[in-house]
C-alpha positions in Angstrom: 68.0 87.9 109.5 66.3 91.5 110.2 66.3 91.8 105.9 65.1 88.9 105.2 62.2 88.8 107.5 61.5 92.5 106.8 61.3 92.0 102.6 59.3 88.6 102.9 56.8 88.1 105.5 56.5 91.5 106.6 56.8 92.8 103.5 54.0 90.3 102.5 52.0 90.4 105.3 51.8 94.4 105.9 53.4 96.3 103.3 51.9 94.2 100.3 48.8 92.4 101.7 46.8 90.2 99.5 44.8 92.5 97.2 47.8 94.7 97.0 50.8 92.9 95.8 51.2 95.6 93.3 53.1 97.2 96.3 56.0 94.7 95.5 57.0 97.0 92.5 58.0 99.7 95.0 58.0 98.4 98.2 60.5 95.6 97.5 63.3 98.3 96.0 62.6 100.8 98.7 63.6 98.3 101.6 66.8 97.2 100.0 67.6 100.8 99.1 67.1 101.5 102.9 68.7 98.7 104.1 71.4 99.2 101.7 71.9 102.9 102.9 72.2 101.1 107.0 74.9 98.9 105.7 76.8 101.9 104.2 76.6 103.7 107.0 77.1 101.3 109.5 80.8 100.1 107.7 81.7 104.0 107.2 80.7 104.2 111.3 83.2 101.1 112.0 85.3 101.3 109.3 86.0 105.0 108.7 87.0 106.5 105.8 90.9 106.1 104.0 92.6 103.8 106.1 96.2 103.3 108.5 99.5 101.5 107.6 102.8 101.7 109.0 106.1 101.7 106.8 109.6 101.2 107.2 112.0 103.0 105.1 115.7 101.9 104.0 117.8 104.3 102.5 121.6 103.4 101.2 123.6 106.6 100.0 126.4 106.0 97.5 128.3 109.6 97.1 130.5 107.9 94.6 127.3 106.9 92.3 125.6 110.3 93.3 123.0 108.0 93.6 120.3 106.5 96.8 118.3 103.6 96.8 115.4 103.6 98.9 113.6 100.4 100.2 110.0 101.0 101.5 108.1 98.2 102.9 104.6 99.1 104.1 101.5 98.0 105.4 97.6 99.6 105.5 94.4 98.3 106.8 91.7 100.6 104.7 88.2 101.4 105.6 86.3 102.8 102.7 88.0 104.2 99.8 86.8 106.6 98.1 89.5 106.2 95.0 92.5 103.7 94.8 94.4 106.0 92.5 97.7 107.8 93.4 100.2 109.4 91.9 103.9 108.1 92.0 105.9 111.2 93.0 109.0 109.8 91.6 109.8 106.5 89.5 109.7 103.4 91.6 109.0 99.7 91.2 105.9 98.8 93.2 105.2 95.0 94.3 102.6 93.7 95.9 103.6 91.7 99.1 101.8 88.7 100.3 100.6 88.2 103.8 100.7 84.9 105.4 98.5 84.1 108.3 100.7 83.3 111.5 99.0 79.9 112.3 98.2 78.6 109.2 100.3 79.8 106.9 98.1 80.1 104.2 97.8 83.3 102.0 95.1 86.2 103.4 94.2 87.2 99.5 96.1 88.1 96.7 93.7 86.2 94.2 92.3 87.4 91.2 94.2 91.1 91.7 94.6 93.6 89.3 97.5 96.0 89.4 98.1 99.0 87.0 101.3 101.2 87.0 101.7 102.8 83.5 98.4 105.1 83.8 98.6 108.8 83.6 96.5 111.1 85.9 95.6 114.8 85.4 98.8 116.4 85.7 100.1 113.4 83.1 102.2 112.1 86.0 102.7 108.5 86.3 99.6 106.6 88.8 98.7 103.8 90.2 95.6 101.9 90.1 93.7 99.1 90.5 93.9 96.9 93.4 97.0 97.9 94.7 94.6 99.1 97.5 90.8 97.7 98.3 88.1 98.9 100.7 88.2 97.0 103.6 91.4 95.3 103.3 95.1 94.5 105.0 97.3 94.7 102.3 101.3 95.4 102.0 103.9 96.2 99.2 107.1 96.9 98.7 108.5 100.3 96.8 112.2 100.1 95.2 113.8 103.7 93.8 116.7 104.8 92.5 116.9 108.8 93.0 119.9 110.9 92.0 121.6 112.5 94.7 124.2 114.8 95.8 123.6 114.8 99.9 126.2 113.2 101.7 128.1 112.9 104.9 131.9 113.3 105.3 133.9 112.6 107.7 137.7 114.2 108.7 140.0 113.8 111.6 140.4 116.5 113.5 144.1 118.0 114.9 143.4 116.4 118.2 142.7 112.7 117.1 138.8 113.0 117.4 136.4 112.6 114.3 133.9 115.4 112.9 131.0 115.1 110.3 129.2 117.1 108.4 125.9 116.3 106.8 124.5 118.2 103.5 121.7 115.8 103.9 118.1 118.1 103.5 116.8 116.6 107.0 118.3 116.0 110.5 120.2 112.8 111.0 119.9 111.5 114.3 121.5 108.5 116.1 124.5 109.1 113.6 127.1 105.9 113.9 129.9 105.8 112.3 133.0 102.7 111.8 136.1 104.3 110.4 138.8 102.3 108.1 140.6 101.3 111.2 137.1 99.6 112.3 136.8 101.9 115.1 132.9 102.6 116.2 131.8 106.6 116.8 128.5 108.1 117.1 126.7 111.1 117.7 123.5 111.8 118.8 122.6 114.2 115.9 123.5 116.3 112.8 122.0 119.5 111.4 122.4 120.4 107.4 125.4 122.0 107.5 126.5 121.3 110.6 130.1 120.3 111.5 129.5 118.0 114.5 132.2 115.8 116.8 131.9 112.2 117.3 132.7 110.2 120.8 133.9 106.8 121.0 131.8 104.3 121.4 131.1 100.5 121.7 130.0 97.4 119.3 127.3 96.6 122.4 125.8 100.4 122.4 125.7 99.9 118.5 124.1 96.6 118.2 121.2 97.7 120.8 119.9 100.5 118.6 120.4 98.1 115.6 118.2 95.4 117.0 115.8 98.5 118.1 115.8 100.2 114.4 115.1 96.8 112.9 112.1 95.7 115.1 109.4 97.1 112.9 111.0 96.4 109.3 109.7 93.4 107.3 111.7 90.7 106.1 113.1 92.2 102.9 114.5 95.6 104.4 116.1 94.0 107.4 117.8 91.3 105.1 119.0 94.0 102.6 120.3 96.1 106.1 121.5 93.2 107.5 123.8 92.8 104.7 125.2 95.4 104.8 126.2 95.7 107.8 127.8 91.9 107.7 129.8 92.9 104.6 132.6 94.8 106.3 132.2 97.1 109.8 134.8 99.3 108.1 134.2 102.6 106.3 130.3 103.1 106.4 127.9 105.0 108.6 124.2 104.3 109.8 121.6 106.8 111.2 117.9 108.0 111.5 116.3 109.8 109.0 113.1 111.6 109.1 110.7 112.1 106.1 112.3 109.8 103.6 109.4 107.9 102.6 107.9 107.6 99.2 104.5 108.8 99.1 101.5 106.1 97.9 97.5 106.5 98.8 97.2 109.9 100.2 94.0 108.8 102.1 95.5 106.6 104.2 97.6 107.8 107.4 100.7 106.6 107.6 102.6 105.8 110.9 106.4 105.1 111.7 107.9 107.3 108.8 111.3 107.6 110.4 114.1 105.5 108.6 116.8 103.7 108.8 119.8 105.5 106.8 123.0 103.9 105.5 125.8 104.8 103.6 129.6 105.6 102.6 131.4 108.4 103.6 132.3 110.7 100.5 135.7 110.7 99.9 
């Protein structure tokens, strides 16, 4: 409302008088270039620059396969982007996932998107680009990889009947729970690289609480694939926490809620 009655009547009336309209020719472009620089500044004031999101990594380790598959599922609200281009550190299928307003159902956006993932950057890595992320917008995806892997966890009885692991994963597990081929449940509140560490006994209730806890914050697609799982046999498999397991996207946006949910079989 302040625009408009700033370019027409008082732009008429004061700036531009009769016997001056000729002042239209630069008075007209200098108030919307100064009203265009308020705008800017007044979305970069409220919106800040790069943006926040939140993901929720899944991680299944299969020793056998020397192979892990990674599920990421994540979600950013950016402010002002200064590039939407980013490198993908490692091969990966990226999806686009769309949100669904709680009441109505109906679809935020999603329309009229473009998505590139075959471009190369600088470094002649593979990128991403396009509207995989927009300026001033809520917008999720999903991330799918297949990495080659020796890290592992292995477990042994010791001489006294209890259970020891030890990890050669890169990072500290934590909350480390493990069902043996009897069924039994063990955990252990955490593992070092390298570390040979004891298990204590422990019950299906004290299991299913941290479950229920891990899976709060994962979207549907990770807590069906963990859910799974799980349901497919409480024999011979381990879960945990794992820290920095994330694959990497938009640098400029800062990421919450990187810690993981880890899963996987004992190497034999």
């Amino acid at each position: 409302l302040g625009f408009a009655v700033l370019i027409g009547p008082i732009n008429f009336l004061v700036f531009a008088p009769a016997g001056n309209r000729h002042r239209l020719f630069w008075t007209t472009p200098l108030i919307s270039l100064v009203a265009s620089l308020l705008m800017g500044g007044l979305i970069v004031m409220s919106e800040g620059f790069g943006g926040k999101g939140e993901r929720f990594v899944l991680m299944l380790n299969r020793p056998d396969a020397r192979r892990t598959v990674i599920w990421q599922e994540q979600v950013s609200r950016t402010g002002v982007l200064v590039s939407n281009a980013f490198p993908l550190t490692q091969p990966s299928v990226l999806s686009p996932i769309e949100l669904r307003k709680d009441d109505s159902g109906r679809p935020v956006g999603g329309r009229g998107n473009s998505y590139t993932l075959d471009a190369r950057d600088a470094m002649n890595k593979e990128s991403a680009s396009g509207d995989w992320f927009r300026s001033r917008s809520t917008q999720a995806q999903l991330l799918v990889a297949i990495t080659e892997s020796r890290e592992r966890l292995e477990f042994r009885k010791d001489p006294d009947g209890t259970l020891s692991a030890q990890s050669s994963f890169a990072g500290v597990l934590e909350n480390v729970w493990y069902f043996d081929g009897e069924g039994s449940l063990w955990k252990v509140p955490s593992i070092n690289p390298g570390e040979n560490a004891r298990l204590q006994s422990a019950t299906t209730d004290e299991f299913q609480s941290w479950w229920t806890k891990r899976l709060a914050n994962a979207g549907p697609l990770a807590a069906a694939r963990a859910e799974n799982f799980l349901n497919s046999g409480k024999v011979n498999k381990y879960f945990a926490m794992l820290k920095d397991g994330s694959l990497s996207t938009l640098p400029s946006i800062r990421w919450a809620g990187d810690t993981g949910l880890l899963m996987g079989i004992p190497a034999q």
